[in-house]
Biopython code that builds the backbone (N, CA, C, O; Angstrom):
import numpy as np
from Bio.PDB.StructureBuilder import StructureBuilder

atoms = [
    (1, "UNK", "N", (102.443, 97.926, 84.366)),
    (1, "UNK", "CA", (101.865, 97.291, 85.537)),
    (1, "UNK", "C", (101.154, 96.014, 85.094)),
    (1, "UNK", "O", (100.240, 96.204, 84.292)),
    (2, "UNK", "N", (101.384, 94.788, 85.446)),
    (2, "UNK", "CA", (100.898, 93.380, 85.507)),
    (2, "UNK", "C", (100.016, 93.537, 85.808)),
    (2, "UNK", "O", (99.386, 92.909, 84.957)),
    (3, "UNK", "N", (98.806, 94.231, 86.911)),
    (3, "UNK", "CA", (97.691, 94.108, 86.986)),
    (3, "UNK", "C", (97.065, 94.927, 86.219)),
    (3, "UNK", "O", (95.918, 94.533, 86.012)),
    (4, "UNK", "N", (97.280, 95.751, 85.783)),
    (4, "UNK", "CA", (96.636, 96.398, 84.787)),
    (4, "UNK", "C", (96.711, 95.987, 83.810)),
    (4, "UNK", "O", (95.757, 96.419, 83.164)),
    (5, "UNK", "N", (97.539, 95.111, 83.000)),
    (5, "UNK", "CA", (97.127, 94.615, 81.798)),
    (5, "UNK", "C", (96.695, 93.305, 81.808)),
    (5, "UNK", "O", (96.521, 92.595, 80.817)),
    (6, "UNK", "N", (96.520, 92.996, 83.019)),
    (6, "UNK", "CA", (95.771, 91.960, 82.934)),
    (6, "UNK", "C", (94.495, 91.895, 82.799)),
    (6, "UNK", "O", (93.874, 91.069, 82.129)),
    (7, "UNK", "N", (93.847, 93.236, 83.776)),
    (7, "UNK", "CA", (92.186, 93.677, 83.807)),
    (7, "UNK", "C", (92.620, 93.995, 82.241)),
    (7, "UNK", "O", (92.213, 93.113, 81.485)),
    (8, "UNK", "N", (93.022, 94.575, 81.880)),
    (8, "UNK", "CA", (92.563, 95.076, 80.515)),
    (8, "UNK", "C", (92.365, 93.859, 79.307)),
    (8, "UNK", "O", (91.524, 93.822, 78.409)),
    (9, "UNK", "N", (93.462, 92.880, 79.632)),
    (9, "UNK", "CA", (92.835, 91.573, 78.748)),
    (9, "UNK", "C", (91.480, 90.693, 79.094)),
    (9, "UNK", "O", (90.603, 90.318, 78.316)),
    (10, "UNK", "N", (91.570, 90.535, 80.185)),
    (10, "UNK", "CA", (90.261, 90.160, 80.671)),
    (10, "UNK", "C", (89.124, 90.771, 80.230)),
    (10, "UNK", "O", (88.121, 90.185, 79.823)),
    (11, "UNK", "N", (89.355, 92.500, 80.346)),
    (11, "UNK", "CA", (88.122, 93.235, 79.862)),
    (11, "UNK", "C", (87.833, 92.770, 77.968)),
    (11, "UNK", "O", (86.841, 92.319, 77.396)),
    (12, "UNK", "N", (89.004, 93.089, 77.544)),
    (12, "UNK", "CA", (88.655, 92.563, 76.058)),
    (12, "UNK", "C", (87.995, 90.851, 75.702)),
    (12, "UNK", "O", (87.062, 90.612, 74.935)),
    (13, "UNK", "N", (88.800, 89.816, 76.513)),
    (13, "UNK", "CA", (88.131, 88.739, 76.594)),
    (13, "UNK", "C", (86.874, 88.695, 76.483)),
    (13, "UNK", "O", (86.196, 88.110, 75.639)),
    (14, "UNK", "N", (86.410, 89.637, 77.780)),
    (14, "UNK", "CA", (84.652, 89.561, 77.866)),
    (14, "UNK", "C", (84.160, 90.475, 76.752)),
    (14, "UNK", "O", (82.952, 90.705, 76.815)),
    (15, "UNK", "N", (84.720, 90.967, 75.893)),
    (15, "UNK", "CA", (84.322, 91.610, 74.338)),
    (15, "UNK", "C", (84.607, 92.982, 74.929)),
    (15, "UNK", "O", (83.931, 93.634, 74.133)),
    (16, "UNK", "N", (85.145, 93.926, 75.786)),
    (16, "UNK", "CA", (85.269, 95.228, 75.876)),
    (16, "UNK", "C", (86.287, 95.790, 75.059)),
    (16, "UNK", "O", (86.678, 95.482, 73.933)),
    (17, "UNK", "N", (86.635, 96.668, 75.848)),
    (17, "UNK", "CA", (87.608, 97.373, 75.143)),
    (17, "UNK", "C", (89.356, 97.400, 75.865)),
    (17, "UNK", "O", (89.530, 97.123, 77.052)),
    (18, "UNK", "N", (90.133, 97.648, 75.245)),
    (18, "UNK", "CA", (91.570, 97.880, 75.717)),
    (18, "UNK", "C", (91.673, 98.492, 76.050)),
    (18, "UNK", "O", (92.647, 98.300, 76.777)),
    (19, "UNK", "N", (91.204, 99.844, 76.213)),
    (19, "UNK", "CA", (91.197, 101.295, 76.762)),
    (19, "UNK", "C", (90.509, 101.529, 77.580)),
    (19, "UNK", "O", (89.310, 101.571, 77.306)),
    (20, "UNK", "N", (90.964, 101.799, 79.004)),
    (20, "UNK", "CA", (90.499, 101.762, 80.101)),
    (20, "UNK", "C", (89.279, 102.419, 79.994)),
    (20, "UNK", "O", (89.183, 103.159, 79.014)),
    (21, "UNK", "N", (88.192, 102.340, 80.837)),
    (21, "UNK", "CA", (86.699, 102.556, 80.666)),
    (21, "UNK", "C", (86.533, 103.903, 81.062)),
    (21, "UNK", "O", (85.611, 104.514, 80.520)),
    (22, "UNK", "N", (87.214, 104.482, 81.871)),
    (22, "UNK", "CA", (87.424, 105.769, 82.369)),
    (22, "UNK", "C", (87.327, 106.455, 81.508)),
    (22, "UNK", "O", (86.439, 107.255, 81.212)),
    (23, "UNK", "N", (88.918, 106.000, 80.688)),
    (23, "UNK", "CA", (88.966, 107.311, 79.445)),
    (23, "UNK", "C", (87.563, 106.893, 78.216)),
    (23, "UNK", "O", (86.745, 107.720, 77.816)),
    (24, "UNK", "N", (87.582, 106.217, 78.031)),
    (24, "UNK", "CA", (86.736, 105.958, 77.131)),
    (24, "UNK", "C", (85.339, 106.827, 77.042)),
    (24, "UNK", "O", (84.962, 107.495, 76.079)),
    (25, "UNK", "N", (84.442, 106.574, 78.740)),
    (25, "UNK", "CA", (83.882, 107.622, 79.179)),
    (25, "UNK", "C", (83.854, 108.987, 79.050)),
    (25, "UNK", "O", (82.899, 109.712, 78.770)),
    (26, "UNK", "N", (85.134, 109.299, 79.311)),
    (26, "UNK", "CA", (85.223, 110.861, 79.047)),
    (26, "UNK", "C", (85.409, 111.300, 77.406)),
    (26, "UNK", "O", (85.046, 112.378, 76.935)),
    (27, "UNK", "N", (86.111, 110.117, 76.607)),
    (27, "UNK", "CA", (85.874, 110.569, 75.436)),
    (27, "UNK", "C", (84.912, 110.884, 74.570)),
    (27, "UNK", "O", (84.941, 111.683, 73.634)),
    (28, "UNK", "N", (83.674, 109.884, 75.128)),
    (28, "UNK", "CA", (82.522, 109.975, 74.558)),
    (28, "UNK", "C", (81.399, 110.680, 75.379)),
    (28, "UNK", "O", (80.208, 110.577, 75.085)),
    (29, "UNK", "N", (81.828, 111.333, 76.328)),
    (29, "UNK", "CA", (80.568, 111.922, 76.721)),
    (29, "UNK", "C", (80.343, 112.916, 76.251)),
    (29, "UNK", "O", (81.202, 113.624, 75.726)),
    (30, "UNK", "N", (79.028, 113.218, 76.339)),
    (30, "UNK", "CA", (77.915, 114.136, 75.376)),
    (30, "UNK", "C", (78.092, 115.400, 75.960)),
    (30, "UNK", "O", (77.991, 115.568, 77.175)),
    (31, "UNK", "N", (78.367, 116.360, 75.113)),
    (31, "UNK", "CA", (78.734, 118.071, 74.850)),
    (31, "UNK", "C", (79.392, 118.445, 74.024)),
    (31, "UNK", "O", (79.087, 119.598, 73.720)),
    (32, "UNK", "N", (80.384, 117.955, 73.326)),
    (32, "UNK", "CA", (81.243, 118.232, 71.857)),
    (32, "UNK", "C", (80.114, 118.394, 71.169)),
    (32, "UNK", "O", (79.199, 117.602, 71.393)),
    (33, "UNK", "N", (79.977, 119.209, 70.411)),
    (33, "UNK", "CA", (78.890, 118.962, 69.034)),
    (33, "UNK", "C", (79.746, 118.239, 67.672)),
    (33, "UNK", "O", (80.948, 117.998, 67.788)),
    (34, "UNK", "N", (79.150, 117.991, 66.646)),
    (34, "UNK", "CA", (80.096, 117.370, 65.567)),
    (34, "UNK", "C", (80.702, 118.923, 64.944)),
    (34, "UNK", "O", (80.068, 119.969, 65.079)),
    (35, "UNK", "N", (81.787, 118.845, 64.382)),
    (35, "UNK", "CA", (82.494, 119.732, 63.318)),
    (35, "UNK", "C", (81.756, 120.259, 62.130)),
    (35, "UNK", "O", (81.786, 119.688, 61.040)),
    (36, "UNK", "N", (81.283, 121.047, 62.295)),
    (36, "UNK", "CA", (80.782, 121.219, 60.565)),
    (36, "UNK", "C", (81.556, 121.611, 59.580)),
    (36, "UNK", "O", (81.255, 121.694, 58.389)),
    (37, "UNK", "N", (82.842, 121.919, 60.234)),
    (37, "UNK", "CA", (83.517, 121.926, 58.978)),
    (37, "UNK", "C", (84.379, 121.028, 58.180)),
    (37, "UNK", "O", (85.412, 121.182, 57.528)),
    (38, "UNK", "N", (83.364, 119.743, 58.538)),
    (38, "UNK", "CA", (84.428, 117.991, 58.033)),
    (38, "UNK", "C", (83.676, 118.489, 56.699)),
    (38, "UNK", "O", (82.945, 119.479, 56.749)),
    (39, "UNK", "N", (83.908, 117.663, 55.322)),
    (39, "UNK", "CA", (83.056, 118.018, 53.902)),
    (39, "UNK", "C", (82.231, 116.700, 53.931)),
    (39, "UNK", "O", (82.630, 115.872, 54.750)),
    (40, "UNK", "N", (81.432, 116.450, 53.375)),
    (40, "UNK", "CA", (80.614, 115.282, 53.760)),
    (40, "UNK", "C", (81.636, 113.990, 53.062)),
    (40, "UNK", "O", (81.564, 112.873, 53.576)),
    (41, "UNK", "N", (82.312, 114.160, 52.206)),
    (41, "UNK", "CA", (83.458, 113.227, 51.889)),
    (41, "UNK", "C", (84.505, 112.847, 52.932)),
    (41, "UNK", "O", (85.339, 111.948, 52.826)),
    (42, "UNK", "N", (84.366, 113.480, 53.709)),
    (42, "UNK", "CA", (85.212, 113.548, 54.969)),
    (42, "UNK", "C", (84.487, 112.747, 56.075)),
    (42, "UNK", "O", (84.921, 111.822, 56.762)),
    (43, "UNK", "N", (83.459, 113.246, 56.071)),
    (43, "UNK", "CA", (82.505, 112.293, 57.132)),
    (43, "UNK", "C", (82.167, 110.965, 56.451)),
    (43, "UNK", "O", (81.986, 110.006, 57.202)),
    (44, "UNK", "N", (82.040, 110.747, 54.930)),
    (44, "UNK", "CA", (82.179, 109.295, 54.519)),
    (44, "UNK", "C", (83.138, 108.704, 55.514)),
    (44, "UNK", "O", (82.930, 108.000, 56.503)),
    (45, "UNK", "N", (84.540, 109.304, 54.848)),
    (45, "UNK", "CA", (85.411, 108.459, 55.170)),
    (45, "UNK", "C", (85.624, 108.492, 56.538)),
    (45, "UNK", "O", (86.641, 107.804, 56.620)),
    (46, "UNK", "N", (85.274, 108.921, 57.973)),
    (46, "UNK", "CA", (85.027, 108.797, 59.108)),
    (46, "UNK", "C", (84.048, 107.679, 59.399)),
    (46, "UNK", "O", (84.326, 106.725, 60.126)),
    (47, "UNK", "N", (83.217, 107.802, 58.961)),
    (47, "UNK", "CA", (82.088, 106.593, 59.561)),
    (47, "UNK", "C", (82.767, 105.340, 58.492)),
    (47, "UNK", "O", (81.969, 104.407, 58.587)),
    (48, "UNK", "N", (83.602, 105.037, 57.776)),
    (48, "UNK", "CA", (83.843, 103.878, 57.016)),
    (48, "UNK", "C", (85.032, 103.717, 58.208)),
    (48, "UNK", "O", (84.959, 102.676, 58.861)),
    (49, "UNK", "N", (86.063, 104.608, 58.528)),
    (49, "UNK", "CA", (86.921, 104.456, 59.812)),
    (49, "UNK", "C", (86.134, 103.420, 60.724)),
    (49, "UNK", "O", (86.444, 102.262, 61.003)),
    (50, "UNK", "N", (84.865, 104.277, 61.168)),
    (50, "UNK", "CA", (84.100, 103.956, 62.448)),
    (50, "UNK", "C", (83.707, 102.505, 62.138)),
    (50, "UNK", "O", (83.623, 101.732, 63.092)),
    (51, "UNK", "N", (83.463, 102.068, 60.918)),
    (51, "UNK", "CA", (83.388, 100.364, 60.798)),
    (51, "UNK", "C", (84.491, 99.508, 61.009)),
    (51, "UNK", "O", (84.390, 98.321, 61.316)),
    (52, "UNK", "N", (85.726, 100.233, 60.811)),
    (52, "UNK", "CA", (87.003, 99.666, 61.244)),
    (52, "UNK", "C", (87.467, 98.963, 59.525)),
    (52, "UNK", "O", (87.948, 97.855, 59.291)),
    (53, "UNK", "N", (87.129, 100.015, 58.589)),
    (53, "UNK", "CA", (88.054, 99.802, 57.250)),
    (53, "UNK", "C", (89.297, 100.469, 57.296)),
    (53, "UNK", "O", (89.244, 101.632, 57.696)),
    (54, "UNK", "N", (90.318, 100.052, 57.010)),
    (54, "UNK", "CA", (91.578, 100.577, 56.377)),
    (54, "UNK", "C", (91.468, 101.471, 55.530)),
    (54, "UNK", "O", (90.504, 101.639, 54.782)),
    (55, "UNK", "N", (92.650, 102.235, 55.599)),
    (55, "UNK", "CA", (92.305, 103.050, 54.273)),
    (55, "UNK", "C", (92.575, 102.504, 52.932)),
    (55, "UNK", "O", (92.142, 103.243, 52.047)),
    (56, "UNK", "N", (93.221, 101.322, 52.467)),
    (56, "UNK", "CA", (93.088, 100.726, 51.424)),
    (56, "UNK", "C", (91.576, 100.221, 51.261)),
    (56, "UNK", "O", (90.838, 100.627, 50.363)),
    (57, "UNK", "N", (91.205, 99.294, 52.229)),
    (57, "UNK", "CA", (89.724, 98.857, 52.440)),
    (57, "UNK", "C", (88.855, 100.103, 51.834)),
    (57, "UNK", "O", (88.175, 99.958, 50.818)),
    (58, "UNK", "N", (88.943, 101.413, 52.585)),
    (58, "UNK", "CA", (87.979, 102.521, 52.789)),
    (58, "UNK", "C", (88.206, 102.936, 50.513)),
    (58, "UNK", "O", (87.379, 103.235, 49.652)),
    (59, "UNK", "N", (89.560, 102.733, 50.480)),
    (59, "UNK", "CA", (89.889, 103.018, 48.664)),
    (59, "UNK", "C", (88.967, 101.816, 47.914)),
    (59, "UNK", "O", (88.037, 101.977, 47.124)),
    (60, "UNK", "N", (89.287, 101.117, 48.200)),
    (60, "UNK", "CA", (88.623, 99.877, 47.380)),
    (60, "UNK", "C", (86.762, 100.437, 47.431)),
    (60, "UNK", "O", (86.080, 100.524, 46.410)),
    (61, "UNK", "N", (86.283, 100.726, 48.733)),
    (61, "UNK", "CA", (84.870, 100.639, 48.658)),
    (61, "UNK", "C", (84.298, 102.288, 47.848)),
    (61, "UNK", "O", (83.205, 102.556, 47.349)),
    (62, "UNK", "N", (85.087, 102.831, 47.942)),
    (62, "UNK", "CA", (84.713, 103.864, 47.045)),
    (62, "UNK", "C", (85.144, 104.264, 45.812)),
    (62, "UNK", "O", (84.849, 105.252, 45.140)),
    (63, "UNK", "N", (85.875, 103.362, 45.617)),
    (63, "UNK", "CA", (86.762, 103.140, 44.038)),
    (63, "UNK", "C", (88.089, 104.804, 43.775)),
    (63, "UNK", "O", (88.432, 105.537, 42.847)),
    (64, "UNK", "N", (88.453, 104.608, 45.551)),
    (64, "UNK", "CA", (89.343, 106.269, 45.053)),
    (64, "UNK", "C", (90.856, 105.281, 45.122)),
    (64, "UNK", "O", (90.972, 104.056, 45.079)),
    (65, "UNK", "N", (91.814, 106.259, 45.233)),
    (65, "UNK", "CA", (93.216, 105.899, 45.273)),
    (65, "UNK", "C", (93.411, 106.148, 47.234)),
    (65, "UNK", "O", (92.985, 106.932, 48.082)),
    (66, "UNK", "N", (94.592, 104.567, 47.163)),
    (66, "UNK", "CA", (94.628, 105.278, 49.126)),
    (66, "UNK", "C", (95.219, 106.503, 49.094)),
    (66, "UNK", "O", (95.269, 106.973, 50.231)),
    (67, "UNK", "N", (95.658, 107.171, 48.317)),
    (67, "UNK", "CA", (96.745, 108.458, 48.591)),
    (67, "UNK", "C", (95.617, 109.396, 48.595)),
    (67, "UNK", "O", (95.766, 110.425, 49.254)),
    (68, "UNK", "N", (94.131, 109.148, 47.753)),
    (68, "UNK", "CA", (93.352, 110.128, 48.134)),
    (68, "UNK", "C", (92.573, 109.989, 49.244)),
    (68, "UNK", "O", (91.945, 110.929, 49.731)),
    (69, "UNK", "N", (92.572, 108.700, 49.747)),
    (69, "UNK", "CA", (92.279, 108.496, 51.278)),
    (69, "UNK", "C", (92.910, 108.868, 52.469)),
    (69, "UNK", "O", (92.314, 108.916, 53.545)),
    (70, "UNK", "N", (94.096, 109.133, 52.317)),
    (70, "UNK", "CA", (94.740, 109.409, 53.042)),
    (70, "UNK", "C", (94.904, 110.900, 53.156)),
    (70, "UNK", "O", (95.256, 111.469, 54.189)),
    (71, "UNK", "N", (94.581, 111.570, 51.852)),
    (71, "UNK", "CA", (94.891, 112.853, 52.228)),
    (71, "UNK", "C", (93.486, 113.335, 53.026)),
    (71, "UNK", "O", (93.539, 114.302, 53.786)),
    (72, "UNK", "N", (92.306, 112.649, 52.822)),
    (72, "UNK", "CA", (90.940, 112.788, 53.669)),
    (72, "UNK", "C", (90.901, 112.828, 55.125)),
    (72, "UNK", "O", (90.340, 113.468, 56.015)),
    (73, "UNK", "N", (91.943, 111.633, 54.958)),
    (73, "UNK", "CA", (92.069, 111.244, 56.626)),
    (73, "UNK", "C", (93.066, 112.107, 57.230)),
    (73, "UNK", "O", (92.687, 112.469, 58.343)),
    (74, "UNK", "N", (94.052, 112.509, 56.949)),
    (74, "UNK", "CA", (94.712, 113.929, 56.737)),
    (74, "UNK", "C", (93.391, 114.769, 57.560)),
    (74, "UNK", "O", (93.037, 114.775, 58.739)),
    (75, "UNK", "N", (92.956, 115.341, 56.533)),
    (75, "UNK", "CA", (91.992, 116.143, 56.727)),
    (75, "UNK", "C", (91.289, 116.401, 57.803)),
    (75, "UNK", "O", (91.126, 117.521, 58.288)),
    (76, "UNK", "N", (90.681, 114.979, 58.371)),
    (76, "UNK", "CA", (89.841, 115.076, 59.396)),
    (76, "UNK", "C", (90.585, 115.098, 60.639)),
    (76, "UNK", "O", (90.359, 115.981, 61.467)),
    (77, "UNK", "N", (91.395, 114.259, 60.824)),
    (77, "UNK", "CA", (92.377, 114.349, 61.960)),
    (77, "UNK", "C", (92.718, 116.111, 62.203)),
    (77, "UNK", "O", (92.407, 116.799, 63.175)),
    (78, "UNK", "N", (93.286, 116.423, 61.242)),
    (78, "UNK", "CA", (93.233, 117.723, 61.340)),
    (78, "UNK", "C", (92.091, 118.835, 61.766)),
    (78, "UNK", "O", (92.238, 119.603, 62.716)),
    (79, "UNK", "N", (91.129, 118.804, 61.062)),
    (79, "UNK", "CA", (89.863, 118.925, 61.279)),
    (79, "UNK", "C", (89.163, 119.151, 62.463)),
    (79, "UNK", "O", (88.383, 120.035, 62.818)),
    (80, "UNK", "N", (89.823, 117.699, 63.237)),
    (80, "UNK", "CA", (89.125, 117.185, 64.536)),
    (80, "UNK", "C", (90.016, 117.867, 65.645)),
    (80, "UNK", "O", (89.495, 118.077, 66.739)),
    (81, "UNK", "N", (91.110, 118.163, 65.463)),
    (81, "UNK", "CA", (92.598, 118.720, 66.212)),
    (81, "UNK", "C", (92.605, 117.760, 66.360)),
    (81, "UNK", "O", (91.729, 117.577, 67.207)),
    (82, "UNK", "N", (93.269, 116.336, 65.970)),
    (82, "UNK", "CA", (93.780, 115.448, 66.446)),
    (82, "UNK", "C", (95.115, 115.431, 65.644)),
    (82, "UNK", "O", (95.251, 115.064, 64.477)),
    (83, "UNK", "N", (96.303, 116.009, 66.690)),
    (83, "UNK", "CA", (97.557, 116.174, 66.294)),
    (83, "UNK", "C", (98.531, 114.457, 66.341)),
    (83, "UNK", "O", (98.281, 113.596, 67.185)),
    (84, "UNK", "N", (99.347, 114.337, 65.510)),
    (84, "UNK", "CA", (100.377, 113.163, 65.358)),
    (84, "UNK", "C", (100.943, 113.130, 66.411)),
    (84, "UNK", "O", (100.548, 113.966, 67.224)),
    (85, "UNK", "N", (101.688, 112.514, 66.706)),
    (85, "UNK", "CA", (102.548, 112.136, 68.168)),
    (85, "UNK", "C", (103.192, 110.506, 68.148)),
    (85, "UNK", "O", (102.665, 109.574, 67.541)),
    (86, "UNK", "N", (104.142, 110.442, 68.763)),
    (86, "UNK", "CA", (104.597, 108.878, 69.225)),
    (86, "UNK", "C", (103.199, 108.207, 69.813)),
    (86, "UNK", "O", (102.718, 107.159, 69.380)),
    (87, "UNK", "N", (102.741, 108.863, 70.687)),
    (87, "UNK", "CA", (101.369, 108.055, 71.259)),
    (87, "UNK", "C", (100.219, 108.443, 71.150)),
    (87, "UNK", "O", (99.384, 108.373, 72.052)),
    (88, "UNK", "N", (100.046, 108.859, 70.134)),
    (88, "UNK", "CA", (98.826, 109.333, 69.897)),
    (88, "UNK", "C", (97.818, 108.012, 68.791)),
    (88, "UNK", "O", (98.239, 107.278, 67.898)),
    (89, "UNK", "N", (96.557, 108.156, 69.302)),
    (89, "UNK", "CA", (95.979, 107.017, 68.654)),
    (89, "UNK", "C", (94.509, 107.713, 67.886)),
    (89, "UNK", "O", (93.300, 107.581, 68.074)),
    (90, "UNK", "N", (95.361, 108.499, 66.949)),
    (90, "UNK", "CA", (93.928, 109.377, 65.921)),
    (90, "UNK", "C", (93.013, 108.789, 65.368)),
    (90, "UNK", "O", (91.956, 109.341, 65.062)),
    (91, "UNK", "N", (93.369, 107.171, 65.085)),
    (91, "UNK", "CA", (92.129, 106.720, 64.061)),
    (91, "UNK", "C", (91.262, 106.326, 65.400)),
    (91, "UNK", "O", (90.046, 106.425, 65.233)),
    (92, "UNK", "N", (91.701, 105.885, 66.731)),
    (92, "UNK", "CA", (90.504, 105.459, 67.592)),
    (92, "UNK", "C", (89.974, 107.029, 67.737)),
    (92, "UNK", "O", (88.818, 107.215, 67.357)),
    (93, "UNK", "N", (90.669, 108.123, 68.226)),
    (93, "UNK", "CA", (90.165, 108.980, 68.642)),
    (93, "UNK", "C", (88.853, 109.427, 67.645)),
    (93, "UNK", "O", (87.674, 109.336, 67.986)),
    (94, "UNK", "N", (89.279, 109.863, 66.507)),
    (94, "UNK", "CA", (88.321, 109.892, 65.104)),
    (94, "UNK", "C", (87.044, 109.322, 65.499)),
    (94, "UNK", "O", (85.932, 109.727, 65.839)),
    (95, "UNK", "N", (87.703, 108.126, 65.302)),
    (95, "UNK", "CA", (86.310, 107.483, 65.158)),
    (95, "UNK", "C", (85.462, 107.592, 66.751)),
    (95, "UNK", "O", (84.231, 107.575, 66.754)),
    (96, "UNK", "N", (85.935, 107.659, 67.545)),
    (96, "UNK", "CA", (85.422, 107.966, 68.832)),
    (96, "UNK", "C", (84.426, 109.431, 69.105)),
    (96, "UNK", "O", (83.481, 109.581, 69.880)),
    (97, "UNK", "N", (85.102, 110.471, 68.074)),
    (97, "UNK", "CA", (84.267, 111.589, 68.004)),
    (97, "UNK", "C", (83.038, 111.381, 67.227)),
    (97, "UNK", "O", (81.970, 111.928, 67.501)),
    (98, "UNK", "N", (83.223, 110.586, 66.268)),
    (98, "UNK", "CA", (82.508, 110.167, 65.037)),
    (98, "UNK", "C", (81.030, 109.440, 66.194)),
    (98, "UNK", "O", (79.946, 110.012, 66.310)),
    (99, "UNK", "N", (81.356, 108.275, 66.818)),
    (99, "UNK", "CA", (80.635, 107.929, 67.666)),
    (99, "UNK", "C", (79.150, 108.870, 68.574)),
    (99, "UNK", "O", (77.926, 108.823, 68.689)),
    (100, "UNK", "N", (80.232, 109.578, 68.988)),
    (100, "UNK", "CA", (80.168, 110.762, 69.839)),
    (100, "UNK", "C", (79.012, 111.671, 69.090)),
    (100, "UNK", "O", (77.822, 111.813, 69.373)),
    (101, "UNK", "N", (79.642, 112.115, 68.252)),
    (101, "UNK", "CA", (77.927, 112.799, 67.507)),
    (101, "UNK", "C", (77.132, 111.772, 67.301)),
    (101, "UNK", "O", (76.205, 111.715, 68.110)),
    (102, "UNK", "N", (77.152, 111.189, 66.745)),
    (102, "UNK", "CA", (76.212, 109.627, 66.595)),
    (102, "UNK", "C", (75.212, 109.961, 67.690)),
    (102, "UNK", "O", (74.069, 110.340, 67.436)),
    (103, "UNK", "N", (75.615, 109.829, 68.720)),
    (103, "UNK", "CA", (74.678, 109.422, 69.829)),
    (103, "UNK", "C", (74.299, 110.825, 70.136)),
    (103, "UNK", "O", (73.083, 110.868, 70.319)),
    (104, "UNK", "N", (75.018, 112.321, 70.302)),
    (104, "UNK", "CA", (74.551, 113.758, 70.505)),
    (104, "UNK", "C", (73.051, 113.707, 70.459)),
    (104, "UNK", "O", (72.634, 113.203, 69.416)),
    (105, "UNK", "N", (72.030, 114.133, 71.396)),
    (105, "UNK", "CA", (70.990, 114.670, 71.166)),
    (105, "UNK", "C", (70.633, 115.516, 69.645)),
    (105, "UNK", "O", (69.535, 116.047, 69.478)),
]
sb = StructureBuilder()
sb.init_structure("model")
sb.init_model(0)
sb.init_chain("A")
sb.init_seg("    ")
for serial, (resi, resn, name, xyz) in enumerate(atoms, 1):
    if name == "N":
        sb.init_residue(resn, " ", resi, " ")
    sb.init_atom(name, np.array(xyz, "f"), 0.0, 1.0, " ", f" {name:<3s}", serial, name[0])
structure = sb.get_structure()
């Protein structure tokens, strides 16, 4: 739909987001608690996600290999139930949960 991606460029223009505000809303609203069963190496590499590093980036700043970044990120996706798919978008989602406790009471 042409009008819809048009609000949606516009919205990013004005610095928002691409993802309609709706969902966004519901992704982050407060009642999930965080996972305790991420390992705190796991939650590193989530909040280095949440800055918007790569996982080469996220290798370089902790001096690991990306293959051991990746198997982390592995991990948490998993972790989080965030299953693979053609349209599935795990590193926003991730980091969106990541957010999400952030702000939790």
């Amino acid at each position: 739909d042409v009008a819809e991606f048009m609000e949606a460029a516009e919205r990013v223009q004005r610095g928002g987001s691409a993802l309609d505000p709706e969902v966004v809303a519901t992704l982050v609203a407060p009642g999930e608690r965080w996972h305790d069963d991420l390992t705190p190496r796991e939650r590193e590499i989530l909040a280095l996600m949440a800055e918007g590093l790569t996982n080469a980036g996220i290798a370089a700043r902790l001096f690991l290999t990306e293959r051991t970044v990746e198997s982390h990120v592995r991990h948490v996706f998993s972790k989080l139930g965030l299953r693979g798919g053609e349209d599935g978008h795990r590193r926003v989602l991730a980091v969106l949960a990541y957010l999400r406790n952030r702000e939790a009471p």
